[in-house]
N, C-alpha and C positions, 0 to 999 in steps of 0.2 A: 605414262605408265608403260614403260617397258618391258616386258618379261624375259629375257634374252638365259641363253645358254653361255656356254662359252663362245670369248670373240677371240675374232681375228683381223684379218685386213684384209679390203676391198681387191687391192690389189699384188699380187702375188710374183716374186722375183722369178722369171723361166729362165734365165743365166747371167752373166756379167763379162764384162769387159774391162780392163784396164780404166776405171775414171767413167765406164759408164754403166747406167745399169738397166735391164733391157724385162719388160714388165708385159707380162699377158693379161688383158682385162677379162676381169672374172664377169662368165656368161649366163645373164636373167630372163628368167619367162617371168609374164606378168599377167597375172589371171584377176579379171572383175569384168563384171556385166557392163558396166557403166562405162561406156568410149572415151569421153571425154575423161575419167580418172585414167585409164590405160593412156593416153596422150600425155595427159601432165607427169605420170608416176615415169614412164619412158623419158621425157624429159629431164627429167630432173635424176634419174639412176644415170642418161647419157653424160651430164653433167659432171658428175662424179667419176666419169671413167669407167662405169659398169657396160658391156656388151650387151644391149636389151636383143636378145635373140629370137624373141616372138612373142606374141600377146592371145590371150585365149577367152573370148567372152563365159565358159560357161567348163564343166568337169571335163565332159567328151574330149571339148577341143585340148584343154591343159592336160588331159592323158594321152590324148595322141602325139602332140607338141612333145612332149617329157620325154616319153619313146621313143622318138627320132632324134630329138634334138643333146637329150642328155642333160640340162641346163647345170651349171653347178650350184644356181639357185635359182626359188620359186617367189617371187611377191603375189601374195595368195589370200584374198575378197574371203570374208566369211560367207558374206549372204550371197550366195549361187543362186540359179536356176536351176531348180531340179535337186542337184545332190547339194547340202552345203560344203562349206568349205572346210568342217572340222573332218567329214567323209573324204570327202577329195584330197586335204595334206596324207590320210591315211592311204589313200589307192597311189599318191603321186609318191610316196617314199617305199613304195613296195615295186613299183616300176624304176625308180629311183633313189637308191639307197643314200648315194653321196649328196644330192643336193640336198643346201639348207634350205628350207622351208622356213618364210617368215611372211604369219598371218599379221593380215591388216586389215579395218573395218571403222569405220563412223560411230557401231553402236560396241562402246566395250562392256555393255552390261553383263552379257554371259559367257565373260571371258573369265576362267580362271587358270592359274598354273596345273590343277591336273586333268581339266579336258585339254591343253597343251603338250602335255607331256602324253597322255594314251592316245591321241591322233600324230606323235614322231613328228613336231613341228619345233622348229630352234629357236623362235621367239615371235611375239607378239606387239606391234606398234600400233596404237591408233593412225589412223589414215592423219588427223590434223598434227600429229609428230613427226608425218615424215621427210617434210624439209628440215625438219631441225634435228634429227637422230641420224647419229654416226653412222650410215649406211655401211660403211668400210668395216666397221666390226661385226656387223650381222650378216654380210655374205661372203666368203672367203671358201675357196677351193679348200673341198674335203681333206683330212689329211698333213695340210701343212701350218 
């Protein structure tokens, strides 16, 4: 169960050359409590050619991370510490206008398309789809 917005591509042309073509990797923050998901989710966005730019166990640290860093996308835990994550996609796209935000979670029982759409989040993966969903089309630099 997907809920995606519009896609795009993972990876994004920053100029060309004659016969080559020359590719900026689009850059991830990865926000969940849970270390070991933050190790495998990093893994496997590395895998794909995503720049995993930082990792944040909890709201605080993914709005200070965002802040600094800019991300052009968010992999973002429903179930926080403290604030959830339908809060936090809301505070991290007000800090961050361009990044895509894409909620992920275990439990998708109280996921639906319009508490997605009023927390400014671009799509919704269950955690157990995300080796298998087109990462490349749910994070793409803003804009292009």
């Amino acid at each position: 169960m997907i809920i995606p917005g519009i896609l795009g591509l993972a990876l994004q042309p920053a100029g060309r050359s004659p016969g080559h073509h020359l590719y900026v990797a689009v850059r991830i923050l990865i926000v969940d409590d849970d270390a070991s998901f933050l190790g495998l989710a990093a893994e496997l966005l590395v895998e794909r050619g995503f720049d995993v730019l930082g990792q944040a166990m909890n709201a605080d640290q993914a709005l200070a991370a965002t802040t600094r860093e800019h991300p052009d996308g968010i992999l973002l835990d429903i179930n926080l510490p403290g604030r959830d994550g339908f809060a936090t996609a809301a505070a991290l796209s007000q800090a961050c206008p361009s990044a895509r935000i894409v909620l992920t979670s275990a439990d998708v029982r109280n996921v639906a398309a319009e508490i997605l759409r009023s927390c400014s989040v671009y799509a919704f993966v269950p955690k157990e789809e995300l080796a298998t969903t087109d990462l490349g089309d749910l994070f793409r630099r803003a804009g292009t």
